[in-house]
N, C-alpha and C positions, 0 to 999 in steps of 0.2 A: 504493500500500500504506500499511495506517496506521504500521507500525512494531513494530505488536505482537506478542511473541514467544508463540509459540506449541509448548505443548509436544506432544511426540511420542507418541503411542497410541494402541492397537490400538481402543480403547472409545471410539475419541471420538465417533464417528458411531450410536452405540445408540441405537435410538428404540424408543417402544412401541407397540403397538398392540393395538387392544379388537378382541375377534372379533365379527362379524356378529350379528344380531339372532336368527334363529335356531340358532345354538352358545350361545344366554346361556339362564341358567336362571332361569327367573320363576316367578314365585306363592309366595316365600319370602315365610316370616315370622320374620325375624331376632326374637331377645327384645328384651326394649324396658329388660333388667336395663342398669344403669349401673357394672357391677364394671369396672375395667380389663382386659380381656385382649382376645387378638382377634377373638375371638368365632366364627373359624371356621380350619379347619385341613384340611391337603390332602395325598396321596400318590400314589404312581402311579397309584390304582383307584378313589379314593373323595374328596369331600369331607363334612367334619362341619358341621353350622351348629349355633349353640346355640339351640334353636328358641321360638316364645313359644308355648305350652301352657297348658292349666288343667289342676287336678287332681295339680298336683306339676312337678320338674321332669322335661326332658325335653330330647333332642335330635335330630336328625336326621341321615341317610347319606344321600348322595345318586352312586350311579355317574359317572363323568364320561362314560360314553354317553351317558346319558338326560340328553340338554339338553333346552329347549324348555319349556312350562307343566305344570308339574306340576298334580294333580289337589288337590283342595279336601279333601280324605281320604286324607291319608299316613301311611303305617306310620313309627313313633319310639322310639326307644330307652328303654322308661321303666324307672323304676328309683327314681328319686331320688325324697325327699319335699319339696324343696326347688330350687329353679333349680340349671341345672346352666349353671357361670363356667368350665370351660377344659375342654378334650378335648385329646387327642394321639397320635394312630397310633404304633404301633410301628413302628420302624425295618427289623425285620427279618421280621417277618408283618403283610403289608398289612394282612390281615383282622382283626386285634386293636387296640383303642381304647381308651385311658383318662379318663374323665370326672374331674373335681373339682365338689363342689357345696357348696350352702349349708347344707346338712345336716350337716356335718363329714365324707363320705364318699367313699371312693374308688372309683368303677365300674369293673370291666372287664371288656372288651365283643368278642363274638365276633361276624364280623357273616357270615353265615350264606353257600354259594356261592352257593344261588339266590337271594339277598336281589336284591330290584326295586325302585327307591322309588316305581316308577307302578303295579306289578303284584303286589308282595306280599299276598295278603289268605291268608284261610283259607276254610275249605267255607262259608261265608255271603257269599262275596265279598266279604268287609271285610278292609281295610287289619288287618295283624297285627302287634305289636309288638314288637318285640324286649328277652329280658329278661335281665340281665347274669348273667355267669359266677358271680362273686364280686362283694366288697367288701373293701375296705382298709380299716381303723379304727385308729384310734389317736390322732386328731389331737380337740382340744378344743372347735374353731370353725371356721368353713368354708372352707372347701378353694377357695385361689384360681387355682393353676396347679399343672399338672402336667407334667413330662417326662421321657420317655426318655432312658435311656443309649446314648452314641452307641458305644459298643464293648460292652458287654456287654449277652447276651440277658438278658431278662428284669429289668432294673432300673430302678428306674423312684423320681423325684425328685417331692416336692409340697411346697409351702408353703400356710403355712397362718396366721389369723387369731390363733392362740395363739400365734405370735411361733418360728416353729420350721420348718423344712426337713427332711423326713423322708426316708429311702431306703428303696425297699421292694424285696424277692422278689419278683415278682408271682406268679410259679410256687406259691412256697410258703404266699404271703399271709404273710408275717413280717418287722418291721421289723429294718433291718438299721444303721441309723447317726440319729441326729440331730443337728443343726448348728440351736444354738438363739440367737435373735436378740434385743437388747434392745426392736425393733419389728418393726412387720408388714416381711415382705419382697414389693417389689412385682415384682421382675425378676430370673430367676435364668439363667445358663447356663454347659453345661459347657465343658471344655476340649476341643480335639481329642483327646485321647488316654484323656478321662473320667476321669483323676485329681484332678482338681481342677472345686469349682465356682466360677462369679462369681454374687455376690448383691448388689440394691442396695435398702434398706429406707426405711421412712420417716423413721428417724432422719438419714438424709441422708450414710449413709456405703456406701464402696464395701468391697467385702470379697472374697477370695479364699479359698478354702477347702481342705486336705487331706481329703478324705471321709472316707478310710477311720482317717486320725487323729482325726478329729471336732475341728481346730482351726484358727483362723486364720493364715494361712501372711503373710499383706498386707493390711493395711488403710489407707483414706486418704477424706478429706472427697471427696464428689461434688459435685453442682449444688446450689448455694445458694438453688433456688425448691423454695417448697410445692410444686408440684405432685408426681403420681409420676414415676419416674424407670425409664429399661429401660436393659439393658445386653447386649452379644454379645459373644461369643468370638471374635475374628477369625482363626478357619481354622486353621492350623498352625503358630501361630506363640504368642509368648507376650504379645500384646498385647490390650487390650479396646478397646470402643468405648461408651459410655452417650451418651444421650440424656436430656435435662430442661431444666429452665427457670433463669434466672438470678433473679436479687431485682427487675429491672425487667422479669421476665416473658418474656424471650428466649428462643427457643428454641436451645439448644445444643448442639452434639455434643464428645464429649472423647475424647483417646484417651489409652491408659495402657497402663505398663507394667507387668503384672501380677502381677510378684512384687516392684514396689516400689512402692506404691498411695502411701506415706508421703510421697515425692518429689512426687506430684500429677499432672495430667496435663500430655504431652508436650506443647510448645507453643503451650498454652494452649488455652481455648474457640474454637471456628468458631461464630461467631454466625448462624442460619440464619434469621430471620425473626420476626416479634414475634403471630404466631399463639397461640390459647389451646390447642388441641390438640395431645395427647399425641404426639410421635413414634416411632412403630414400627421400630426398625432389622432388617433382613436383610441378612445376609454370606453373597455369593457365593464361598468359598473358592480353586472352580478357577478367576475371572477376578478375585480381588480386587478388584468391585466391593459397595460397600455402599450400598441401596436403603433409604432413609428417605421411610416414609408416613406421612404427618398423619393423624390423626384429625379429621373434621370439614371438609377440604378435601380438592381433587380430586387434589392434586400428589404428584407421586412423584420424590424426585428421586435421583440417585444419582454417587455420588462412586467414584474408583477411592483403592485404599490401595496408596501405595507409601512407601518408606523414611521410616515412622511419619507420613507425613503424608497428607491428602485430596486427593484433585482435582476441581474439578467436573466432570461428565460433559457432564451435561447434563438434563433436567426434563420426566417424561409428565404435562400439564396437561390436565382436565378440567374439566369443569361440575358434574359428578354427585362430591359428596363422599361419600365411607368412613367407616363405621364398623367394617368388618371387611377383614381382609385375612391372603392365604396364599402363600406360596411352596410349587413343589413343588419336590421331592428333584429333584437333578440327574439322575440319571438317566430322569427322565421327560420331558426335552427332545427337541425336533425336531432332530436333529443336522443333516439333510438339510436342513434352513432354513437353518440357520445361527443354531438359537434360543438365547440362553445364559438365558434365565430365563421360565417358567410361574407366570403368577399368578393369583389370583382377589381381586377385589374386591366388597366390598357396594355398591348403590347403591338407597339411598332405603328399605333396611332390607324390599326386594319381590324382589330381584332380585341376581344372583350374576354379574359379568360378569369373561370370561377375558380377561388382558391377557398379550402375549407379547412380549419383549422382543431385538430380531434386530441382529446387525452387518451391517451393507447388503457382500455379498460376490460380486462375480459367479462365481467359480470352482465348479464342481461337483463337486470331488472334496473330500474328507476336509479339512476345516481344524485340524489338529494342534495350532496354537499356541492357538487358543481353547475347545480341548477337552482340559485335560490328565486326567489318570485324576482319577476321582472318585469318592464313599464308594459300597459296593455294599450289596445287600438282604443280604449273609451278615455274621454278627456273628465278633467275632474271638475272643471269650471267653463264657465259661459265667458266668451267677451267682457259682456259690462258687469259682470260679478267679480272678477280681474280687476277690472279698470275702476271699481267701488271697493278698490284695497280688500277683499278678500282674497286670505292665501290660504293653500295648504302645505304641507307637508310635502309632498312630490306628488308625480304621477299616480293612477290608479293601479294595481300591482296586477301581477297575470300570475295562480298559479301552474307554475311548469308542468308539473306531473297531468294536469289535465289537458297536456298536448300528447304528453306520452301516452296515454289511455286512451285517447279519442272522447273524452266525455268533453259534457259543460263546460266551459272557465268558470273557475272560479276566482272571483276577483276580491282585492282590498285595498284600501288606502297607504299608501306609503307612511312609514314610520318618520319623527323628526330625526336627523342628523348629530350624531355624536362629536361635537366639536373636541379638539387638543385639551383643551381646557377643562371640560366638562368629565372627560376621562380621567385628569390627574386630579380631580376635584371631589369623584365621586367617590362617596364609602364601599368599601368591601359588604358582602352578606356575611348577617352575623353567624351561619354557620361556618362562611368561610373566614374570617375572621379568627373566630377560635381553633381552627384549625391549623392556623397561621401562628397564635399565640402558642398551642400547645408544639408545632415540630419548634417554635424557634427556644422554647426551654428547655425536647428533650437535646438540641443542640448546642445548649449553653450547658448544658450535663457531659454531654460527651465531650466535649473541649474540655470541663474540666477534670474529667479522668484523663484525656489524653496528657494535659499537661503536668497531672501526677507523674504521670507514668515515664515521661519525657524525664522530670527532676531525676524520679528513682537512677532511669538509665544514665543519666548524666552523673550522676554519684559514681556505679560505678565503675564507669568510662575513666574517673580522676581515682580513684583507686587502683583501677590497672596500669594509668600512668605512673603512677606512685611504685607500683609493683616492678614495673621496668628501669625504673630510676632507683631506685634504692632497695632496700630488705620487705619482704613481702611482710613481713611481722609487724613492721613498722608501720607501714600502710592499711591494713587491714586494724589496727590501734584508732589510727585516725578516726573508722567508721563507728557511730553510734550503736549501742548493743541491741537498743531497742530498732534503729535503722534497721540492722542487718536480720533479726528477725523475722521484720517486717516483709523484706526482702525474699525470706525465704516461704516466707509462706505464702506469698502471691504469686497467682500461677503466671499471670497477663506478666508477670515481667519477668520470668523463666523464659516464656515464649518467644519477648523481643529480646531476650539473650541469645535464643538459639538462632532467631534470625541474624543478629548483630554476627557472630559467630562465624555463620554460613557466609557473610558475605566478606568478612573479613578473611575467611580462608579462597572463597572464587578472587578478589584483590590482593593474595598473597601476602597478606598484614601478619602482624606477628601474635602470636596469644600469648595473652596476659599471663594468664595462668603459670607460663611455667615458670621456676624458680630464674634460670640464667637468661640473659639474650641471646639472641642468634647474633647479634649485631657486636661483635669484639672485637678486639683491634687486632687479632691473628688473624682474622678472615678479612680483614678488609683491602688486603695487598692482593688476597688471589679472585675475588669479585671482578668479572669484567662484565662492563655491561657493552653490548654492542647498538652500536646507531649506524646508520645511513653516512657512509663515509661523503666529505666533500671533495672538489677535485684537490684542495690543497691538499689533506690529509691525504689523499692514493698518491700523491705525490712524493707526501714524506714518508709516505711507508715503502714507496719502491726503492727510494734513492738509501733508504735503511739495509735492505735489503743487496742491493745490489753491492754495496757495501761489504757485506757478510762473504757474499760472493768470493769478491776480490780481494778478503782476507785469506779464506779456506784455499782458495788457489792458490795462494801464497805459499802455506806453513803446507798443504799438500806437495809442492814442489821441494819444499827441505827434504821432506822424505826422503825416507829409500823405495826403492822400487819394489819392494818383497811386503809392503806395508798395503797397498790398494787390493790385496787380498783377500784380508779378514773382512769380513761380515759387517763387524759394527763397525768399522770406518765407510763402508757399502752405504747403510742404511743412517747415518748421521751424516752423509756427504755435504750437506746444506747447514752444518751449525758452524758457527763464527769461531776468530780463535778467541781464548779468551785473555784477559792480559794480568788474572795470578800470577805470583812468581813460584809457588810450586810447582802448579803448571808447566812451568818453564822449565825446571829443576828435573822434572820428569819426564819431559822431551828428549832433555838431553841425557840421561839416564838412560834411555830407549834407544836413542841414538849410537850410544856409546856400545851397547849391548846387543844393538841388532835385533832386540824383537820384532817378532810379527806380531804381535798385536799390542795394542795398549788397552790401559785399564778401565772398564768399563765406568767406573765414579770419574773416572774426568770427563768421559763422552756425554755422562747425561748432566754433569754440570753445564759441559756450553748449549744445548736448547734450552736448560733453565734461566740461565743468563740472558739469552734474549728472548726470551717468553715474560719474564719480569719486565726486561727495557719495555718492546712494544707494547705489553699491558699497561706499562708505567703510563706510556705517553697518550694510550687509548683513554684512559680514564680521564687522563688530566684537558683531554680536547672535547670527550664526554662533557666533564664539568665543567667547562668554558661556554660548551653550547648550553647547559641547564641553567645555569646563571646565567647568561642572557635573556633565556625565556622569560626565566625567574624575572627580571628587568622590566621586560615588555611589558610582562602582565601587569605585574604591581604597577609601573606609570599608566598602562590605560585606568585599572581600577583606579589611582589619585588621581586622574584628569579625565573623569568618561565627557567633559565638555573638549577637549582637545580630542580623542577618540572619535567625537561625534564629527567634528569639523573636518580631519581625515576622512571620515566616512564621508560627508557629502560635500568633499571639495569637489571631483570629478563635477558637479551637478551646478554649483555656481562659478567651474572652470567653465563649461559650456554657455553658461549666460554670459560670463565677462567674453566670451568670444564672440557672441552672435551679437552684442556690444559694437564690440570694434570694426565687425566686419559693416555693421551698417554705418559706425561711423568712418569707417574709410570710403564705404559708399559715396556719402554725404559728402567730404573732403573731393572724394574723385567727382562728382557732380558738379560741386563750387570750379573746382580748377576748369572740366569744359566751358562750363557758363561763362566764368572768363575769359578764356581763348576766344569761345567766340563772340562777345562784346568787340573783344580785341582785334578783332578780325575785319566785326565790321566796321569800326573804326580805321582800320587799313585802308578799307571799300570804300568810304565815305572821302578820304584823302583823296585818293583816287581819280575819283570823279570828280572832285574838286578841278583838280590838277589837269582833269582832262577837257574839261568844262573851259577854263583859264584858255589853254592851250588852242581851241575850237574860236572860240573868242578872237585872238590873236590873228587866227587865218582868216578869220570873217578878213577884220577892220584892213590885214593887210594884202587881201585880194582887191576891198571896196578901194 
């Protein structure tokens, strides 16, 4: 195992997957307009494309039966004189759509039961178009996004180019609030409960809004890059999530506390990749997962949100990049899968491919915990019930299980929202409570046996030192009479003897126990310890050696010739001579005498002579290196602030570099800029001179 901890959840195994080639819908013609939005939108019965048309804008409905190629002549919703930048179903009749265009105009759109997008035509057999209810007007410049109220029927949000967020009737066609902006807003969403919106503009600030006060309730700086920036609601709770870039072009995700934008966002930016494409957020509310789509690549990746923070999940990587992309309403899932997300992707701007997003489950009955109730098609309030400051709670709830069974829904009113505060605020139950007061005494109990027990073994730990340092008599005096009884009659610290024991003997430690040390000063000449030689030491060990060598050749050449015979001048060939003077005395002794052999005590004297030298010097370059260490250690332990600064010099070597390099930029910039001032000034002489010159031959031609 690597070690790595891993946390626990229900989503960690979500994967996605693209449906077959015929479930995908081909022969689209996504618009080729470069507004930011997402360009196509989805509900249980229908998706919108914003389609590319002549002759005005226009869009398209497409059934999600009718997969497979559509025909080269589709019926389109026209209407607009101008592209039409964002569509959005209503919440609570499928069949109704709201366009936004470049026209400053607001469409909305009935889309008919018999509507077919392969079979609509009229008594000439041509494709027939569909032509909007009404229009909304009000707004000065073109109409970039629009959305529905997610509790009240017929309400409906749009932003717009003149710097303003409008609320409308749609019922009555009559504006109903405006929430006006110092710059365009590029990303707007409501709250669960549709009392409040989140808007985030080009001016680069995030903003929270009372609607129906028409005032800002929170405001605070967002992502400090040009680009545009989006922002969600995160479900029922009162937190956001925005999406944008940094000032070196990062893409970043933030999340925030929404009614105190001023404080900034929670724990900073999650730096997500250094991509140029916009990021799409979607919040799953009943799994708390949030799904961020790139613009312009294939990745989808998705984080789970739990106590203000992200997780990663995990990443649907493709080849084919998006420019469009749709979540559908939860209730349009495959419960029977085990699907928690339907989505639709663009690919290649021809083609609309469904991706499903499943938790790998083999159980086949109902999964409860990844289905909890979620918003229904029935709205909880009226228009003017809204707009006469009645709120609720959220949306009306759907429960899940009775999609999975085929019965009735059953419905209920969304629960209030658990704010940060409200959580660290609120009391425990008093069962749980005492449950809490009783493990945290029987753990103040066991801490203090532990710490008995600690003392006792610490006693005697200093006992055994005592026994190694001095007379065991002496040491065992030291201990209390009643101590040591006590000692003996408790089993628990027999037990951490035997383990102490055990581990001292697998570490090779010494036992106390016995009367002498192992550790005397006659064993500590013949102790070698061996390490990892360096190339100095093979150095000095060879040139030692080689030494020995060109001794032993030596005092072998004194010899006589009748002496390379015997055996153990054979098998000690390699020992040095040695420089005794008995030694010597008994060479020539030998000499004089003519033996073949010599005495076996002087042959094992010279390997013992230098088995001591190079042991000698082995230990002593041993303990050079262990004093060293010794060194290292202790000054990082005295300076773990110097330690630290080692550690993360590398880290601000690289800032002071990337420093310099733009300041040399900047220096090599100033110097062009000069040059060419200087240049044209050259130019300007120039033509002076030449000017002068032209002059001259006028007057002395005239």
């Amino acid at each position: 195992m690597s070690g790595k901890f891993v946390r626990a959840s229900k989503y960690r195994h979500v994967y996605g997957q693209v449906a077959k080639k015929e479930r995908q819908y081909e022969n689209i013609r996504l618009t080729n307009n470069a507004w930011d939005s997402n360009l196509i939108k989805v509900n249980p019965k229908f998706i919108s494309v914003n389609w590319n048309s002549s002759g005005g804008g226009a869009f398209a409905v497409i059934p999600l039966n009718e997969v497979g190629k559509a025909p080269d002549q589709v019926p389109l919703f026209r209407g607009h004189t101008a592209h039409v930048l964002d569509t959005d179903f209503d919440p609570f009749n499928d069949n109704v759509i709201a366009s936004g265009s470049d026209d400053g105009k607001i469409g909305i759109w009935e889309i008919p039961e018999d509507y077919s997008f392969h079979h609509y035509t009229n008594s000439e057999n041509e494709p027939k178009d569909v032509q909007p209810k009404k229009f909304l007007t009000g707004h000065g410049r073109k109409v970039g996004h629009v959305l529905f109220h997610p509790t009240a029927r017929n309400v409906l949000a749009s932003s717009s180019l003149d710097h303003t967020v409008r609320i409308w009737d749609v019922e009555s066609g009559k504006e109903l609030f405006t929430l006006k902006h110092p710059d365009m807003v590029t990303s707007m969403s409501f709250s669960f409960s549709g009392s409040h919106l989140a808007t985030v503009s080009r001016d680069k600030k995030l903003r929270v809004w009372d609607i129906r006060a028409e005032k800002v309730v929170s405001e605070g700086q967002a992502h400090t890059g040009a680009k545009n920036q989006r922002v969600v609601w995160l479900g029922n709770s009162d937190r956001l999530a925005t999406t944008g870039f940094s000032k070196l072009s990062d893409r970043q995700i933030g999340i925030w506390d929404a009614f105190n934008l001023e404080k900034g966002d929670l724990g900073g930016f999650y730096t997500v990749d250094q991509s140029s494409g916009i990021l799409m957020p979607f919040f799953d509310d009943s799994n708390k997962i949030l799904y961020l789509v790139g613009k312009g690549d294939g990745n989808i990746r998705y984080y789970e949100f739990q106590n203000d923070e992200l997780f990663e999940l995990s990443e649907f990587q493709s080849v084919d990049p998006q420019r469009g992309f749709a979540a559908a309403p939860r209730r349009a899932v495959s419960v029977k899968d085990n699907e928690v997300l339907k989505a639709y992707k663009t690919v290649n701007d021809h083609c609309i491919e469904p991706i499903s997003f499943y938790v790998p489950r083999k159980s086949d009955s109902f999964q409860e915990d990844i289905y909890p109730d979620a918003p229904s098609g029935t709205a909880a309030l009226t228009a003017d019930e809204w707009v006469s400051k009645k709120s609720v709670d959220g949306p009306i709830l759907l429960n899940m299980s009775s999609l999975y069974n085929g019965s009735e829904p059953v419905l209920k009113p969304a629960e209030k929202p658990i704010s940060a505060a409200d959580k660290s605020s609120s009391p425990l139950p008093a069962s749980n409570s005492e449950k809490d007061s009783e493990k945290e005494k029987i753990a103040k109990v066991s801490t203090k046996e532990e710490q008995t027990k600690l003392a006792e073994v610490s006693q005697t730990q200093s006992s055994s030192a005592a026994n190694v340092s001095g007379s065991p008599e002496s040491a065992s005096s030291t201990l209390p009479s009643d101590a040591n009884g006590a000692l003996k009659e408790d089993r628990s610290v027999d037990k951490l003897l035997k383990k102490s024991s055990q581990l001292d003997s697998v570490n090779g430690a010494e036992d106390p126990s016995k009367e002498t040390s192992g550790w005397d000063e006659e064993d500590d000449e013949i102790e070698v310890v061996k390490f990892e030689r360096t190339d100095r030491n093979a150095a000095d060990s060879t040139k030692s050696s080689s030494k020995g060598l060109k001794t032993e050749n030596k005092s072998e050449a004194e010899k006589p010739k009748a002496e390379p015979k015997t055996p153990d001048l054979k098998s000690n060939a390699s020992s040095p001579k040695p420089e005794s003077s008995d030694h010597k005395l008994k060479e020539q002794e030998a000499s004089q005498q003519k033996l073949e052999a010599v005495s076996p005590a002087t042959l094992q004297r010279k390997p013992e002579a230098t088995e001591t030298k190079t042991q000698a010097t082995e230990t002593k370059t041993a303990s050079n290196q262990e004093n060293h260490l010794e060194k290292e250690t202790l000054g990082a332990k005295a300076n773990p602030a110097k330690a630290e600064q080692a550690s993360s010099a590398p880290k601000s070597l690289g800032l002071k570099q990337s420093v310099e390099k733009l300041s040399d930029l900047v220096l090599q910039l100033d110097r062009v800029v000069a040059d060419l001032r200087q240049s044209n000034l050259d130019k300007d002489n120039r033509l002076k001179d030449l000017e002068e010159k032209i002059e001259q031959l006028v007057k002395a031609r005239s």
